[in-house]
SEVEX-375582 format. One record per residue: residue in three letters; x, y, z of N, C-alpha, C, CB in turn. Coordinates in steps of 0.05 Angstrom, whole numbers, padded with zeros to 5 digits, always signed. Glycine has a CB too. Example, Ala and Ser with C-alpha at 12.3 -4.5 7.8 and 13.67 -1.06 7.14 Angstrom:
BEGIN
ala+00264-00114+00156+00246-00090+00156+00264-00066+00156+00226-00089+00181 ser+00257-00045+00142+00273-00021+00143+00258+00001+00157+00282-00012+00114 
END
This chain:
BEGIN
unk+02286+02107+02251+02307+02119+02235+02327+02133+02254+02296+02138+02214 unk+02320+02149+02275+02331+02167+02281+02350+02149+02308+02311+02192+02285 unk+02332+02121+02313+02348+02095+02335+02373+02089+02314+02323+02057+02344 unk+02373+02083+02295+02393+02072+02274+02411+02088+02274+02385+02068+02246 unk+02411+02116+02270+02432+02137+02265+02440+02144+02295+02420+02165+02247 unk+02425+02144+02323+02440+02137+02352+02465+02109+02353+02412+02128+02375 unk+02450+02088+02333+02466+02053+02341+02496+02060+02321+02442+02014+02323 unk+02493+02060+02292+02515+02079+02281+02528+02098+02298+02505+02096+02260 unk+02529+02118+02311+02546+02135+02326+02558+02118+02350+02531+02162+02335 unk+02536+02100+02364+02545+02091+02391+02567+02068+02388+02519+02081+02408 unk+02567+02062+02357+02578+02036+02346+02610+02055+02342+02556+02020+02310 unk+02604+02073+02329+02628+02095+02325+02648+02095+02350+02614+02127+02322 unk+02627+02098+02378+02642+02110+02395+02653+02092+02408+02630+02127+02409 unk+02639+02068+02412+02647+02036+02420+02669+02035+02405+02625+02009+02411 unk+02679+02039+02383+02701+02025+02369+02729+02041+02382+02698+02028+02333 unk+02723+02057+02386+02747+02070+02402+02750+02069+02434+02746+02100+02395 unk+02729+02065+02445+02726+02054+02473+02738+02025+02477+02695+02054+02480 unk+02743+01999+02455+02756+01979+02460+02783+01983+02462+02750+01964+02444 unk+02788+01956+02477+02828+01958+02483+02843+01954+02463+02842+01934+02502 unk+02830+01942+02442+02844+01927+02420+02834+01944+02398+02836+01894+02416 unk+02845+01968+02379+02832+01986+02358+02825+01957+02352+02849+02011+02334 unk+02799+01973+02329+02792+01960+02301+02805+01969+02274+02764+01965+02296 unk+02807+01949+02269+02821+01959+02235+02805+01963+02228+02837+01944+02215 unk+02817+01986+02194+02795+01989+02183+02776+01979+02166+02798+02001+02176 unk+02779+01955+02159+02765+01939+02155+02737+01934+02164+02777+01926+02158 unk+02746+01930+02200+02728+01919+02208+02707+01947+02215+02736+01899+02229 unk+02719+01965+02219+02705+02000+02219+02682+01999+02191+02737+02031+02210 unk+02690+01992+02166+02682+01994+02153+02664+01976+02145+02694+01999+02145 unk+02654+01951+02151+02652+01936+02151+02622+01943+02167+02674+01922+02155 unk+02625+01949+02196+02604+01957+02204+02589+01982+02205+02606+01951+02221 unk+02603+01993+02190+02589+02026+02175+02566+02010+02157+02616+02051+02147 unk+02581+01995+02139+02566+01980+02116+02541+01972+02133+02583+01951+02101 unk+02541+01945+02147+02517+01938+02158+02507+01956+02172+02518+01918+02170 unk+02510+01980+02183+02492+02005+02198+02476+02012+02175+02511+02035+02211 unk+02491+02026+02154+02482+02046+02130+02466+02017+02120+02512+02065+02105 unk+02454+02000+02114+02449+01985+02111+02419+01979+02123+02468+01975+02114 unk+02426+01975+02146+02391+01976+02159+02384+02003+02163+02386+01960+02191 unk+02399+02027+02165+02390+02052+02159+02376+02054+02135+02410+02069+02160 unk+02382+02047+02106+02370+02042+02084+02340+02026+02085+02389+02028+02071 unk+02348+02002+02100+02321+01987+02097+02303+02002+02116+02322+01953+02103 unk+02297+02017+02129+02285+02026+02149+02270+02050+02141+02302+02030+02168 unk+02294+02062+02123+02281+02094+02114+02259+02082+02089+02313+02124+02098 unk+02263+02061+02077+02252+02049+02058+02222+02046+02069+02268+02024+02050 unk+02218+02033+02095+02204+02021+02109+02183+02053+02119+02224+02001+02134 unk+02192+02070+02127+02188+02096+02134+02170+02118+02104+02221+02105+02143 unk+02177+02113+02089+02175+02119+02060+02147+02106+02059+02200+02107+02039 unk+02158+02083+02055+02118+02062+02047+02103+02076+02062+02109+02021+02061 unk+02114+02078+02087+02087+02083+02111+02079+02108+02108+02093+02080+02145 unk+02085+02123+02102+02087+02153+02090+02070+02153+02067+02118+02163+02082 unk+02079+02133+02051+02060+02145+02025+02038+02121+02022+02080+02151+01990 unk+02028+02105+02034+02008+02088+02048+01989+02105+02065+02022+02068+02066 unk+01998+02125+02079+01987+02147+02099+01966+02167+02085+02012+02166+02112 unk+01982+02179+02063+01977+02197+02049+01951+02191+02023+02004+02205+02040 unk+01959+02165+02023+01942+02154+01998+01910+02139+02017+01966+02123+01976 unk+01906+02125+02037+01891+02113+02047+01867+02143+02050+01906+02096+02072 unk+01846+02124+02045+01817+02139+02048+01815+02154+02074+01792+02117+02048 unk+01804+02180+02079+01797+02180+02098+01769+02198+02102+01819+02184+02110 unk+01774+02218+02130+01745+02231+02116+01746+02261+02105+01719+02232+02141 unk+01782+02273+02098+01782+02295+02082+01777+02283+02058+01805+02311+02083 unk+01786+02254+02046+01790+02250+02026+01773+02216+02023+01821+02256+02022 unk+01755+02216+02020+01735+02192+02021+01734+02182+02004+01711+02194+02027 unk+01730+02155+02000+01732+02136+01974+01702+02131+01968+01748+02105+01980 unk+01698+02132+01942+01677+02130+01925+01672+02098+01922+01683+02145+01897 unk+01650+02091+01931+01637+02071+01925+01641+02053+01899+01617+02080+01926 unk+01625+02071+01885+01614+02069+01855+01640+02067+01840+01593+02097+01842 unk+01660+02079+01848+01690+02074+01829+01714+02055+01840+01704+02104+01825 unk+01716+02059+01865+01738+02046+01877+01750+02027+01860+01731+02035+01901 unk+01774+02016+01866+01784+01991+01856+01782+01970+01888+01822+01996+01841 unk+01785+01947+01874+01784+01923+01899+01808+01931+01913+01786+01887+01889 unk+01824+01936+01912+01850+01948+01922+01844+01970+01938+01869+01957+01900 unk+01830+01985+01929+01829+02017+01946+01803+02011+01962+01824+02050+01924 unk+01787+01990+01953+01769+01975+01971+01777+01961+02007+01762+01950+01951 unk+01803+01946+01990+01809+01928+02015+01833+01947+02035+01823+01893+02002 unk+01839+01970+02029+01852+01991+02034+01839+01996+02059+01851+02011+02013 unk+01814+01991+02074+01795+02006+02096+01801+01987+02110+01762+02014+02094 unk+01800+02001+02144+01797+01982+02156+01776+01957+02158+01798+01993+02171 unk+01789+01928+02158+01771+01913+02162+01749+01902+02141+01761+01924+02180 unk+01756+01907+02117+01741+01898+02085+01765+01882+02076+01732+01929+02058 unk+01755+01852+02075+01760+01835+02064+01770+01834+02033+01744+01824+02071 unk+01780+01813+02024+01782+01811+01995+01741+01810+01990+01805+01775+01983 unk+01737+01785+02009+01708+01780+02005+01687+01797+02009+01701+01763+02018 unk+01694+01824+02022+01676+01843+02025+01673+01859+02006+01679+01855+02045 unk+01705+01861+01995+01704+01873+01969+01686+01874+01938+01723+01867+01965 unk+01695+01842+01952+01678+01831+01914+01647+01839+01922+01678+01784+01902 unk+01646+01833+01946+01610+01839+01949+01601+01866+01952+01596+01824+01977 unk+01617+01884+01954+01616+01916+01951+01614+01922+01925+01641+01931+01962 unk+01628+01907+01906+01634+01914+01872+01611+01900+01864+01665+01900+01856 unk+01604+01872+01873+01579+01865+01850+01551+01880+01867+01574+01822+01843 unk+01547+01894+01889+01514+01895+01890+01529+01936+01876+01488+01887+01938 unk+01536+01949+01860+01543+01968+01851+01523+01978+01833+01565+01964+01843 unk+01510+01996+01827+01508+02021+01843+01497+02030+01863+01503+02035+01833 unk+01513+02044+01884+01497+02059+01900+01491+02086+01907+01502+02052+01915 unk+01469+02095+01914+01461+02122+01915+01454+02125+01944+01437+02128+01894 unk+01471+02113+01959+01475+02121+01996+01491+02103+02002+01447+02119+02020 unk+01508+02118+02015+01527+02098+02037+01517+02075+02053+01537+02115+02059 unk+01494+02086+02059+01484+02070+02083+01463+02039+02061+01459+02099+02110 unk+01464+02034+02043+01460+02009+02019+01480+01993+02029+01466+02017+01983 unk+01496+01995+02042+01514+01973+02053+01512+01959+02072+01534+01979+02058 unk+01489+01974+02089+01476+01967+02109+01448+01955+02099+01475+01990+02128 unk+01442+01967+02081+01408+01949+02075+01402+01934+02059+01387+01962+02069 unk+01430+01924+02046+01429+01909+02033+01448+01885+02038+01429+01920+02013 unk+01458+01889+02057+01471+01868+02077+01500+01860+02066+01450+01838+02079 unk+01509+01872+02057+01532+01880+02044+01552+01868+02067+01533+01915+02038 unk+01551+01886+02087+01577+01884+02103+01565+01889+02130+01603+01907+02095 unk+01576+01883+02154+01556+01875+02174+01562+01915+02193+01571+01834+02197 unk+01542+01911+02204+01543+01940+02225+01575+01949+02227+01530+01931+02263 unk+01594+01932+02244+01620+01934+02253+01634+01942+02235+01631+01913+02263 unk+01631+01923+02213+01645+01941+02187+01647+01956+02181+01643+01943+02169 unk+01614+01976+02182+01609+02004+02166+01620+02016+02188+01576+02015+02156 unk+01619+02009+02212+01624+02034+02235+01658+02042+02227+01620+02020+02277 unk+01664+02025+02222+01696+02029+02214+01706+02035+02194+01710+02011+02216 unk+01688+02037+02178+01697+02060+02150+01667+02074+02139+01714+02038+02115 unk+01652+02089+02162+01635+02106+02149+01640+02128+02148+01615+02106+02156 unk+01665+02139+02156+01680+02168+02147+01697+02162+02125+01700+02184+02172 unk+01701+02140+02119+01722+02143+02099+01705+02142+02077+01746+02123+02099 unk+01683+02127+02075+01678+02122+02045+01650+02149+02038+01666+02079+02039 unk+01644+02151+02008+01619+02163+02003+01614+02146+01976+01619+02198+02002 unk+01592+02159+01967+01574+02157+01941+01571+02180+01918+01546+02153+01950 unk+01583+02177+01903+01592+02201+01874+01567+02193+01852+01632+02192+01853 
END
């Protein structure tokens, strides 16, 4: 965001640095396409922000027993297919049932055993 609002100014300052002004047209014209990917970007910045805030972690750990397949496949490295197999061997009364019941392989759990628990 903050490269976009440098390319906008440097675009500003370029236009007056040429031999030949720009009309305003064409001034305006490339404000438009600046303010433009400035938009799509802050947009882009936003998701990642509230993707950040929402994803499991280990202040805020995802429940097993409730999750959706969505907030399932949300962890690192859980498949659509790990998912479904997380949802049908359901209920569990330890985290570590994912491991002994062959759920999801070692690598997996190592990579979301702070994020998730059992309610």
């Amino acid at each position: 965001m903050r490269a976009n609002l440098l390319a906008l100014i440097l675009i500003a300052c370029c236009a007056g640095c040429n031999s030949k002004p720009a009309s305003p047209d064409e001034v305006r014209q490339k404000t438009a396409e600046a303010t433009a990917e400035l938009k799509d970007n802050a947009k882009a910045v936003a998701q990642g922000v509230r993707e950040g805030l929402t994803r499991p972690s280990s202040d805020k750990p995802l429940d097993l027993n409730s999750a959706s397949k969505s907030k399932l496949t949300s962890l690192p490295g859980i498949t659509d297919d790990a998912a479904d197999r997380i949802i049908a061997a359901r209920p569990y009364s330890d985290v570590h049932q994912l491991l002994d019941r062959r759920i999801i392989s070692r690598d997996e759990y190592n990579k979301i055993a702070d994020s998730i628990t059992v309610k």
